[in-house]
C-alpha positions in Angstrom: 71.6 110.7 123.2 70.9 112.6 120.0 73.3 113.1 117.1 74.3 116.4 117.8 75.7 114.9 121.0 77.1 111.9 119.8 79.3 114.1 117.3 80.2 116.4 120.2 81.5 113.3 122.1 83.1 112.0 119.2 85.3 115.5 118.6 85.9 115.6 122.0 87.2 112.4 122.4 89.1 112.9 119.2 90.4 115.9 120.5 91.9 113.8 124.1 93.5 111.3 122.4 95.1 114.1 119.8 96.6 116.1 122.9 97.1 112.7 124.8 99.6 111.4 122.2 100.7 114.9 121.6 102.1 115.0 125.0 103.4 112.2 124.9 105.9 112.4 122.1 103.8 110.0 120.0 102.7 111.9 116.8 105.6 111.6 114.2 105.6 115.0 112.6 106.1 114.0 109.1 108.4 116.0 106.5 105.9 116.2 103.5 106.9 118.6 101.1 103.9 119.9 99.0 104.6 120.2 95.4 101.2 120.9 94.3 98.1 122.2 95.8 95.0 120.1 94.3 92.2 121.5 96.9 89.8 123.6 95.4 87.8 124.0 92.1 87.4 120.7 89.6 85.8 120.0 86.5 83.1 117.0 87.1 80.2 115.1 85.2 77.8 112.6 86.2 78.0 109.2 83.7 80.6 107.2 82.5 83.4 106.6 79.8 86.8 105.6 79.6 87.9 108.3 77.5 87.2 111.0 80.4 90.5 109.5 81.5 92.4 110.9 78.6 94.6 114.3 78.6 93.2 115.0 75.2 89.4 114.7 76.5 87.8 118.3 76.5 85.8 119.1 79.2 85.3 122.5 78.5 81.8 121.9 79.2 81.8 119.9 82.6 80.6 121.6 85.8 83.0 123.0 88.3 82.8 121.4 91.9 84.4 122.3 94.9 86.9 119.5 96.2 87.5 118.0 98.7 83.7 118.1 99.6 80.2 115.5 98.7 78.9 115.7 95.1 75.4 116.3 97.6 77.4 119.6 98.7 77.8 120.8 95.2 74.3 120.7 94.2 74.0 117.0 93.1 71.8 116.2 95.3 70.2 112.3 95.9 72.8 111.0 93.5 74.3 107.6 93.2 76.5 105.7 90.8 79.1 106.5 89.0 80.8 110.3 88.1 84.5 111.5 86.9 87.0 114.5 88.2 89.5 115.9 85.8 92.3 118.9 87.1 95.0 119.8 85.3 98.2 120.8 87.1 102.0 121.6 86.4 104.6 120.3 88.5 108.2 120.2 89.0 109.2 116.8 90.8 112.8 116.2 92.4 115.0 114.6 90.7 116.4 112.4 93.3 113.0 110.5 93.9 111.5 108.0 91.2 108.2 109.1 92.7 106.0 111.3 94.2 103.0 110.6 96.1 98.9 112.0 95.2 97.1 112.6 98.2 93.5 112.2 97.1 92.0 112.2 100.3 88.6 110.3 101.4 86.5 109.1 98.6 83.0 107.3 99.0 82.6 104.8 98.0 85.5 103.7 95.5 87.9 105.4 93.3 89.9 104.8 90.3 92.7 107.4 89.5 94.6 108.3 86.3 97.6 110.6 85.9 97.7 111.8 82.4 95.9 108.4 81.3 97.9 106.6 83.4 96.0 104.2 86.3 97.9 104.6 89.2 95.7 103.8 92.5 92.4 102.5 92.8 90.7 101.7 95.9 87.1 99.9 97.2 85.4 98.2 94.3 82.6 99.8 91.7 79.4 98.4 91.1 77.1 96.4 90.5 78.5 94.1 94.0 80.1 97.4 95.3 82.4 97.8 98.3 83.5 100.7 100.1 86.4 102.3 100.5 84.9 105.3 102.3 87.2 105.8 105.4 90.9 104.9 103.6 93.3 107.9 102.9 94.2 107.2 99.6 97.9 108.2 98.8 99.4 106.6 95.4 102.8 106.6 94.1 103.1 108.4 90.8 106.0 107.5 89.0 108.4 110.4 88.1 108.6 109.1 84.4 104.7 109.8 83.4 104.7 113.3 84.4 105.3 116.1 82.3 107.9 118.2 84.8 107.5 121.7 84.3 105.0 121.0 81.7 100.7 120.5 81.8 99.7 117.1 83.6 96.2 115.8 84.3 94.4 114.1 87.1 90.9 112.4 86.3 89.2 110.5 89.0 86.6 107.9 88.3 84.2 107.6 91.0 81.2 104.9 92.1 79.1 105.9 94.9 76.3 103.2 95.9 74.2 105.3 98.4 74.3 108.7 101.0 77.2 111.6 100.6 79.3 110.5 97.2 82.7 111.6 95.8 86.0 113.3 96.9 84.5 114.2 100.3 87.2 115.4 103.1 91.1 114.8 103.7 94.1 116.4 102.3 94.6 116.7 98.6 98.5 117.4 97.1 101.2 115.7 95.2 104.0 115.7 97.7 107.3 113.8 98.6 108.9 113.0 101.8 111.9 114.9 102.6 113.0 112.8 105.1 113.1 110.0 103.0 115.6 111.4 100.8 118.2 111.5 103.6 118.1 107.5 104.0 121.4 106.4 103.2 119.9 103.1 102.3 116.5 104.1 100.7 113.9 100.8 101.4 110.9 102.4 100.4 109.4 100.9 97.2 108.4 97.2 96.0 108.5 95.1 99.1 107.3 91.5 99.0 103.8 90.7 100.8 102.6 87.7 102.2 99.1 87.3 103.1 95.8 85.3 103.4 94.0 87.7 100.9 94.5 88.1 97.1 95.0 91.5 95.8 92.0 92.6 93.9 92.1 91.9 89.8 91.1 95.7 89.2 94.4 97.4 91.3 96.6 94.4 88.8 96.0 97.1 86.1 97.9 100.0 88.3 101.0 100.8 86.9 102.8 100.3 89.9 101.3 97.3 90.5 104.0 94.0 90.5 102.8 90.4 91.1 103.4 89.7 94.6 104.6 93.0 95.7 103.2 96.1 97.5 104.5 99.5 97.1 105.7 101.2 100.5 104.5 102.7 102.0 100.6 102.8 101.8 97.8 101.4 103.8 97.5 98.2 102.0 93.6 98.7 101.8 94.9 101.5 98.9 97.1 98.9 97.3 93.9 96.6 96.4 93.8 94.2 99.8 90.2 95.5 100.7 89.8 95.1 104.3 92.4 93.0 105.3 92.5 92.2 108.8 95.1 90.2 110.5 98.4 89.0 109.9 100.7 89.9 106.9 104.6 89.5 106.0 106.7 92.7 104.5 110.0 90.8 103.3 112.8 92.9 101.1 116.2 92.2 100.1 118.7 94.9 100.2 122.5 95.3 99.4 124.1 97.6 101.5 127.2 99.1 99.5 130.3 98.9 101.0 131.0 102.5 100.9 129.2 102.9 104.2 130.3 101.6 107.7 128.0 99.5 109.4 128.3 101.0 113.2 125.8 102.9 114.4 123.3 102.4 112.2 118.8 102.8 112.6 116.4 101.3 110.8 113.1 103.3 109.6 110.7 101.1 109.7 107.9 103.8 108.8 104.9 104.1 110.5 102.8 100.9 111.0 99.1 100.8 111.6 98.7 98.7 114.2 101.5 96.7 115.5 104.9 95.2 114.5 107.7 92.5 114.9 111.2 93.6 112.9 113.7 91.4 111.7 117.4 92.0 110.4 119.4 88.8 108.9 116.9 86.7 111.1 118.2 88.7 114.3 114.9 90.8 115.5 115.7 94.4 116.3 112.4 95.6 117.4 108.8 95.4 118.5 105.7 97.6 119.2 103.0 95.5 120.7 99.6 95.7 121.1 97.9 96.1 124.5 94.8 94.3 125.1 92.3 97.1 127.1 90.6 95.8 130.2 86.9 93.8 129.7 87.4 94.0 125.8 87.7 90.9 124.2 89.0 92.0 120.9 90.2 95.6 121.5 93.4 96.3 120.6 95.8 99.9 121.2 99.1 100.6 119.6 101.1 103.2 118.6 100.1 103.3 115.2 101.4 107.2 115.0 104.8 106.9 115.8 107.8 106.4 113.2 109.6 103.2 114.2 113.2 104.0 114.9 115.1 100.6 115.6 119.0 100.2 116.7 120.6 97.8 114.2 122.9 95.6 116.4 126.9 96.5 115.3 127.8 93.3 113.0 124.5 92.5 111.9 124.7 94.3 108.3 126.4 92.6 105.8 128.7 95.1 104.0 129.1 95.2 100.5 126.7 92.0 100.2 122.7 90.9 100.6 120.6 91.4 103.5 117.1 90.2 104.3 114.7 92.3 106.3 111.2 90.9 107.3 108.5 93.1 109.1 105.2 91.4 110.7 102.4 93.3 111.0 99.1 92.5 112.8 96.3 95.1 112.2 93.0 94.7 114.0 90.9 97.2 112.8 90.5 100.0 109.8 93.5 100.4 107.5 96.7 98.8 108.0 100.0 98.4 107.6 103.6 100.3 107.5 101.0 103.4 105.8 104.1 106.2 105.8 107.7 106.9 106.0 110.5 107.6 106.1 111.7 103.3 105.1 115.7 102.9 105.3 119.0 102.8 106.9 120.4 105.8 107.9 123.0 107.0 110.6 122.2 107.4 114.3 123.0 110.9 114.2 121.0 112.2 111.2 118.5 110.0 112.9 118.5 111.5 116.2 117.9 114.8 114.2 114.9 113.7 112.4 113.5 112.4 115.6 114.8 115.6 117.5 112.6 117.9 114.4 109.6 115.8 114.5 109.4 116.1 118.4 109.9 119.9 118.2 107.2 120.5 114.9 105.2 117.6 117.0 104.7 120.2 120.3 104.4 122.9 117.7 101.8 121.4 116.0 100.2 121.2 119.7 100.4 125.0 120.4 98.8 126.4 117.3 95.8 123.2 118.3 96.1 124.7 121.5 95.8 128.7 120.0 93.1 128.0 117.3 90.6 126.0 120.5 91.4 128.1 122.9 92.4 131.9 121.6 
């Protein structure tokens, strides 16, 4: 079979199992607000220094590129090693979040990212003993505190590409918040302990959101320095939930989780997705690793006014894992139902207009 037709197959397939799940209900429509539009023209060099990082740098003499697309694509062709973005971009972030999130999209092979000097994501690791990061969305969290709201900001990206297509090369790229999140009566998103057989790597420890023993949620954890972790790993958090609120009829958002999941409340467990093995396939694995999961909190489990203990297990089999998305928290069953309810209805539009653009 040649390439041309292995990439058709490949689309097409793509293209079942994005009606398949469409249909199905299982695409969680997510309510990302975009707060700034980052895809288009950047400034870029080849080489590297520390102070490209800086807001003070000028770079009045860098070449524009056009992003999200390979350094090859832009006219640099055949080269490898290391080269640095810089975009500068004003913002007005809501109040009621500590952060917002960069969308950076795919980067080959790894990636360090600054927000006006600050390191706040890094992903895969740079040379000499490189290792790629090539197909992990990376989405930091950008703490409200370092930007400059209303004001000039600036994103520099620090790049290391070993060998073929290099740099900021597909995916979505915007700082953006999650609406939904912000109607969690208990928000849970944030530090969450982790528990794993893999040590976080020394280079994400500089992050400044980085805390010892912690991950930020949500976020593949391949973005939060745990370079392909495969397996097993333990999400614990404890929580006070304030006494102001009654207890009955509550959900928990347990985000969305790449691939499966186990759920515990106050050592009661509210919920599983499991994986199913397919037929003939020793180590395949499917799950529902689109869906948000939604989980009924028993009445009397929450302890009102006082500390309770949530622990989420998550087995991931292959490519980036873990609970990657939100909404995290506690909220009521009715403004749940409506979240749901919206993310079904934008889910089958979402279909149509897939639908339109294949087949007008």
């Amino acid at each position: 079979m040649g390439s041309n037709k292995i990439i058709l197959v490949f689309y097409k397939i793509s293209l079942i199992a994005i009606i398949t799940a469409l249909l199905s209900g299982n695409v969680f429509a997510k309510d990302h607000r975009s707060l700034v539009n980052l895809k288009g023209y950047w400034k870029f060099t080849i080489g590297d220094d520390p102070v490209w990082a800086s807001p003070d740098y000028d770079d009045s003499d860098w070449d524009k590129v056009f992003v999200p697309q390979s350094w090859e694509e832009n006219g640099f062709k055949n080269y490898n090693g290391y080269a640095w973005y810089r975009k500068n971009f004003t913002i007005t972030a809501p109040k009621s979040s500590q952060f917002v999130y960069l969308n950076i999209g795919y980067i080959d092979d790894a990636d360090e990212v600054y927000v006006n000097g600050k390191l706040v994501g890094a992903s895969g690791v740079m040379g000499p003993k490189s290792e790629t990061a090539y197909d992990i969305p990376r989405m930091y969290p950008v703490p409200n505190k370092i930007l400059n709201n209303g004001g000039k900001n600036l994103i520099a990206v620090r790049v290391f590409d070993d060998y073929d297509s290099g740099g900021i090369t597909r995916g979505n790229l915007n700082i953006s918040f999650d609406a939904d999140q912000l109607k969690m009566n208990v928000d849970l998103s944030g530090y969450w302990n982790f528990e794993t057989n893999m040590k976080i790597d020394s280079n994400n420890k500089k992050v400044i959101t980085q805390k010892e023993g912690k991950i930020f949620v949500p976020g593949f954890w391949e973005a939060r320095g745990y370079h392909h972790l495969n397996g097993r790993a333990i999400y614990t958090k404890t929580f006070i939930y304030p006494a102001r609120l009654s207890s009955k009829d509550q959900m928990l958002f347990a985000g969305i989780i790449d691939d499966v999941d186990e759920v515990y409340l106050n050592g009661e467990k509210i919920g599983t997705v499991k994986a199913l093995k397919r037929k003939n396939r020793r180590y395949s694995y499917t799950s529902d690793n689109f869906i948000l999961r939604a989980y009924e909190i028993p009445s009397g489990l929450l302890n009102e006014g006082d500390k309770n203990h949530i622990e989420i297990i998550v087995n991931d089999y292959l490519g980036p894992g873990g609970i990657y998305d939100g909404p995290i928290g506690i909220v009521d069953r009715n403004t749940a139902i409506s979240i749901i309810n919206k993310s079904q209805k934008d889910s089958r539009n979402s279909f149509q207009k897939l639908l339109d653009y294949w087949f007008d």
